[in-house]
N, C-alpha and C positions, 0 to 999 in steps of 0.2 A: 854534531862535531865536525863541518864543514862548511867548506864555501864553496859554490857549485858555482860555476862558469857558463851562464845561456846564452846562445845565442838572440840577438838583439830583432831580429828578424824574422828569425822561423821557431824561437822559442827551444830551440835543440838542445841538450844538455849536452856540454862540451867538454868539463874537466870536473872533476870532484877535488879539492884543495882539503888534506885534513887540520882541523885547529882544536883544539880544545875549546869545546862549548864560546865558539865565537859570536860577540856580541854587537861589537860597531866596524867598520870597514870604512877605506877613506885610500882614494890615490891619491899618492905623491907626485907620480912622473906616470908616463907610459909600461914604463915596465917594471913599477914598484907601486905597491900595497902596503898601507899598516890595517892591521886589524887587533882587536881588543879579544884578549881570549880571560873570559871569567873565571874560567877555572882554575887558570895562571896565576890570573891577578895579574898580567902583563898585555904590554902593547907589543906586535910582533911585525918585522919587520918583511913582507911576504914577495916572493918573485911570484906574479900569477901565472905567469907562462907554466913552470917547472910546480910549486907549490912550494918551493924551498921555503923556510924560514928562520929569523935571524930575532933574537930576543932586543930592542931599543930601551924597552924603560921595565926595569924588573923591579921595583921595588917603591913603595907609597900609595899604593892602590889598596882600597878594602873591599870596596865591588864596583867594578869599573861597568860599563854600560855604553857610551858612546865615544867617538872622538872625531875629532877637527885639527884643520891645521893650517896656520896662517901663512901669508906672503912671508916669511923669512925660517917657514920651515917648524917654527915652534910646534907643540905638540898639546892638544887642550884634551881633555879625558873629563867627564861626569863622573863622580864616583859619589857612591852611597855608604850603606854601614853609617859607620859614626862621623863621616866624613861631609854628607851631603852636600859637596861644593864641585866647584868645576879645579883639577890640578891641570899645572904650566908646565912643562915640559919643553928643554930643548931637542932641538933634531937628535943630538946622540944621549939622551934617554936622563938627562940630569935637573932636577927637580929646580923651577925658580921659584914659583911663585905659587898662590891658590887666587882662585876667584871666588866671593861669595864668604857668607860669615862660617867661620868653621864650624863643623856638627848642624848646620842649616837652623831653620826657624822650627819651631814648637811644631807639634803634630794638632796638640788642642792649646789654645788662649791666644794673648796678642800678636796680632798680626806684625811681623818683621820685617819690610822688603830688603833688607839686607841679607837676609838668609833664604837659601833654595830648600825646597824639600821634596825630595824625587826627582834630581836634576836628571833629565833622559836626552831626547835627541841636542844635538847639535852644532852649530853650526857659526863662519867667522865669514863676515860680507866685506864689501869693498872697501870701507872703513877701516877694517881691522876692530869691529866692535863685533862681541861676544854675541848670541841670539842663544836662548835656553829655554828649553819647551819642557814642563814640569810634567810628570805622572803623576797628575791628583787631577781629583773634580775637585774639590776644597779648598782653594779654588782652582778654577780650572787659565792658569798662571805662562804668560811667556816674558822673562826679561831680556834686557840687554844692558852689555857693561860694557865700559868703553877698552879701550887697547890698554889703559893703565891701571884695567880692573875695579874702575869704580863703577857702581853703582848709575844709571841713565836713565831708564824710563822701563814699564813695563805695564803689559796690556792682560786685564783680568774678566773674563767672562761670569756671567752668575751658575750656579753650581745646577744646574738643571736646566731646561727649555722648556720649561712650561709654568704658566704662572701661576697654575693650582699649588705649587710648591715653593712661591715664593708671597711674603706678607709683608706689609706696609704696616708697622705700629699705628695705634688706632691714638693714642696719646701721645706717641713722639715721629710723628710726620717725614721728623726728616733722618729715619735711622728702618734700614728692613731688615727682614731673615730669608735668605734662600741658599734651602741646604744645610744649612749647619752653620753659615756664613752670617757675620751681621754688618752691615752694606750703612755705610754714613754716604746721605742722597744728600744733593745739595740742585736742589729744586730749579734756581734761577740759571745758572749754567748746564742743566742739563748733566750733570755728571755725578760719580759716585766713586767712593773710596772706600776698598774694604780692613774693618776695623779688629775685625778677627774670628775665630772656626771656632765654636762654640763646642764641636760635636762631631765623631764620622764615624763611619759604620766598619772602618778597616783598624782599631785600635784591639789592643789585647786583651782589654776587656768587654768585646764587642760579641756577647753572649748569644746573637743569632747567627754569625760566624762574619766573614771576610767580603763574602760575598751577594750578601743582600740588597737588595734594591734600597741606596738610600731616600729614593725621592718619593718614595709609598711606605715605607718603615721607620717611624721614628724612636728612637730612643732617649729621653732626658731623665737625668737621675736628679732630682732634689732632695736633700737632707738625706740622703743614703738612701732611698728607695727608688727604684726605678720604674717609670712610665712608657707603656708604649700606646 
């Protein structure tokens, strides 16, 4: 429940800043801070010198996680819950816009690139285009959307680093599974699209718990019974 002030050089702890279970941080100016306090559910408007703070956006957040903020001051927040999209924010805390499809993409079946799911760090570049770095390995997902919130390009890694975990269809060549993930290969250029999450080990009905190793534990359930 703080933000702690170190020196950059000798590593010195310089000020303790208290916030309610703060989650993202972002300067504005020199001597202005916003930071994301989850407990709030609010962005908070911070002097780091003094620790003062001043509430900017109170209200549209269901679990807020990060924030960004662009050339003209706007205000970009990841939020989760039922929300899993990126929200717009002006400088004085008033709602414009969302980024991303609302309630995000499915946790299991067709893959969506219009929906986040676990939108976490991020970040607004010289462009003024959005960068969103997802918490999943399922896949393991960074998009980007342009300044007018659509949809641009996004880069997807296979759900694992090692090949023992990942399989090449023996009868459909150009379609694999790694992870949970099912990967449409397209041979001659060299590329691949992933086609959807079949399966992850972080679902609520993930009966070895939360935490297990997906790339050594499998679990597929056919006609109601389940394999591992």
């Amino acid at each position: 429940d703080e933000v702690l002030v170190v020196d950059k050089s000798t590593g010195k702890l310089l000020n303790r800043l208290p916030v309610p279970q703060p989650v993202g941080i972002e300067w504005v100016s020199p001597g202005e801070l916003l930071v994301v306090s989850a407990k709030e559910k609010q962005v908070l408007r911070m002097n780091p010198e003094t620790g003062e703070t001043s509430p900017v956006v109170t209200s549209g957040l269901e679990a807020p996680m990060d924030l960004a903020v662009d050339a003209d001051g706007n205000i970009f927040v990841s939020d989760w819950g039922r929300a899993m999209c990126v929200k717009v924010f002006s400088s004085d805390g008033t709602f414009r816009h969302r980024i991303g499809k609302e309630g995000g993409r499915a946790w299991i079946g067709t893959f969506d690139p219009a929906g986040m799911l676990l939108p976490f760090g991020i970040d607004i570049d010289s462009r003024g285009r959005l960068w969103v770095v997802e918490f999943d390995g399922l896949p393991r997902r960074i998009s980007v959307w342009g300044a007018d919130g659509a949809f641009e390009k996004e880069f997807i890694a296979a759900g694992g680093y090692a090949g023992s975990i990942s399989w090449i269809l023996p009868d459909q060549p150009e379609r694999a599974i790694a992870s949970g993930g099912v990967f449409e290969l397209d041979w001659d250029r060299g590329q691949y699209r992933l086609e959807g999450t079949l399966w992850r080990p972080v679902h609520r009905d993930a009966h070895l718990g939360p935490y297990q190793d997906a790339h050594t534990r499998h679990q597929v359930t056919v006609n109601g019974r389940s394999f591992l």
